[in-house]
N, C-alpha and C positions, 0 to 999 in steps of 0.2 A: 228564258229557258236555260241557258248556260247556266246561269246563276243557280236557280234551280238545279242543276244538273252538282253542279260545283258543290251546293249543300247537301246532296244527298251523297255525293262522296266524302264529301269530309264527316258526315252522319255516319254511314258507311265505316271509315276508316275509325272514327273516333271509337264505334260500338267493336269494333273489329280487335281495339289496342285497349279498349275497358275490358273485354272479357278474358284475356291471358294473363292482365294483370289481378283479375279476380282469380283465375285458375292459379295463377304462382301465389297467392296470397293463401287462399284457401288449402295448394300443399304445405307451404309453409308451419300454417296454424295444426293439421296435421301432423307433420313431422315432429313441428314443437309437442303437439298431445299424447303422438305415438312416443316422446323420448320422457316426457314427464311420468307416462303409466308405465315406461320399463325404470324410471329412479323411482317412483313410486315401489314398482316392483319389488326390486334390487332391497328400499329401506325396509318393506315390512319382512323380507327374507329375513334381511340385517336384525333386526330388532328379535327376530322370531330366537333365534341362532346367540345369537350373543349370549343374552341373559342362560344360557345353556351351556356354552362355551366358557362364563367368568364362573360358573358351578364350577365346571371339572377342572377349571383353573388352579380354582379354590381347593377343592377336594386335593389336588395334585402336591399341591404349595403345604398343605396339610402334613399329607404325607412324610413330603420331603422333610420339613422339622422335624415330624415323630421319629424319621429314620434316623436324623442328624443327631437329637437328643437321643434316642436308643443306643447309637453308636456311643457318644460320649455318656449314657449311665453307664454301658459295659463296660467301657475303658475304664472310667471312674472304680466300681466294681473290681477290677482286676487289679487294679492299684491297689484296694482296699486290701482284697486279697492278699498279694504281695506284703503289705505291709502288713499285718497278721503274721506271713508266717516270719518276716523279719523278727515283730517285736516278741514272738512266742520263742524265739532261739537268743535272742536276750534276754529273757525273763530266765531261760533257764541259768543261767548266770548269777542268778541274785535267787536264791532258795528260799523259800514260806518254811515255815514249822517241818512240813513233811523232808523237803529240802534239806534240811538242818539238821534229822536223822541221817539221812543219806550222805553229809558231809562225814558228819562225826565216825561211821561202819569206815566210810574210806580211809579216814584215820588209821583207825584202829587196826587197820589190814596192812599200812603202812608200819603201825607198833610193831605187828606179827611180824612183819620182814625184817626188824631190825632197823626200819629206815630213821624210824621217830622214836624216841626216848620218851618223849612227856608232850602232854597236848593239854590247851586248860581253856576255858573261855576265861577272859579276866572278869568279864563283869556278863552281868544279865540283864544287864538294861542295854538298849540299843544308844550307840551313839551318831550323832548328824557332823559330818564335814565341811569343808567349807565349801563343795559343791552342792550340799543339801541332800546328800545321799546318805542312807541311813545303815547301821552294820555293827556286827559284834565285836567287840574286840578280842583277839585272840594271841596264845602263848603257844609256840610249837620250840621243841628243844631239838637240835641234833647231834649225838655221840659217834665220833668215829674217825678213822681217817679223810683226810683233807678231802679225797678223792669219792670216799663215803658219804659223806657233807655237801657235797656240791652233787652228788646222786639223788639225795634224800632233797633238797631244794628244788632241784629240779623234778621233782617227783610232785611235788607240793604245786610248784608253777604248773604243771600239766593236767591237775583236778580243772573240770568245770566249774572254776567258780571264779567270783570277783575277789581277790586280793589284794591288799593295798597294806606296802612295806610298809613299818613304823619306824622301828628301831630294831638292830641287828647288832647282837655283843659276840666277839666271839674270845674265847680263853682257850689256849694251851694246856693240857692237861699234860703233857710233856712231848716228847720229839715227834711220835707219830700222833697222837691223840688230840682231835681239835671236841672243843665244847663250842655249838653256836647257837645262841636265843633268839627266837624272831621274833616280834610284835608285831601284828598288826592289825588289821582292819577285813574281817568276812564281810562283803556286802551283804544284806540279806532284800527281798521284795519290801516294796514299799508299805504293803499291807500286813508286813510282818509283826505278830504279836508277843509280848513277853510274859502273859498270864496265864 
């Protein structure tokens, strides 16, 4: 009967320390299935989200170039600009056909003053330099006093236009009277024609 007694406690005890270890087992698997179905959760969130997210990413990153390249076509643009109105204040420098009337009147308005004696083009063909710049060559005379002379020169240096000294004779025509020849060179535009 002990014995009996003894197996039915250790029955007892045995069935007593199986069933908590089934109850801790059981929360366990649980726990683990309750934390699987919230990553579970959590990835279809992730997955849903994302692919939405790398859109507007995109969409964003987009932008941003267009804005960056807009910036620099303006800038570009403004440059251009700029340099327009650079090379149109150069241009006027080197006179086309029309140009070339406009020189000759200023001349001539110079004759009227007294400044300029004689004005000639030497030739009508254009000549090229050795920078490759292309221009008329031209004869302007000055009569006068020394002080007359360097008036009229200066008058000549102050036109709008490209000048390029050649040669410069000057003769004495006695005490006060200087005579001075200038040569040289009227730029004219590169698309300037002689026909």
């Amino acid at each position: 009967m002990a014995n009996q007694k003894i197996n039915t406690t250790a029955k007892t005890i045995s069935a007593a320390t199986k069933t908590p270890v089934k109850a801790r087992l059981l929360m366990w698997v649980l726990i683990i299935g309750l934390v699987d179905l919230v990553c579970l959760f959590v990835l279809v969130l992730l997955l849903g989200i994302l692919p939405q997210k790398a859109e507007e990413l995109k969409t964003l990153r987009s932008l941003n170039t267009k804005n960056s390249l807009q910036k620099t076509n303006n800038e570009i643009m403004a440059e251009i600009a700029s340099g327009k109105i650079i090379i149109d204040k150069l241009e006027a420098f080197f006179p086309d056909e029309n140009g070339l009337v406009k020189f000759t009147e200023q001349i001539d308005k110079l004759k009227n003053q007294g400044v300029v004696s004689y004005f000639s083009f030497a030739s009508n063909e254009v000549v090229q330099d050795k920078t490759k710049y292309i221009g008329l060559p031209i004869i302007i005379e000055f009569q006068g006093t020394a002080q007359q002379v360097e008036n009229g020169l200066k008058s000549i240096q102050s036109l709008p236009y490209m000048l390029r000294t050649i040669d410069i004779e000057i003769k004495k025509q006695d005490e006060e009277k200087v005579n001075l020849r200038y040569g040289g060179i009227l730029y004219v535009n590169e698309n300037f024609s002689t026909d």
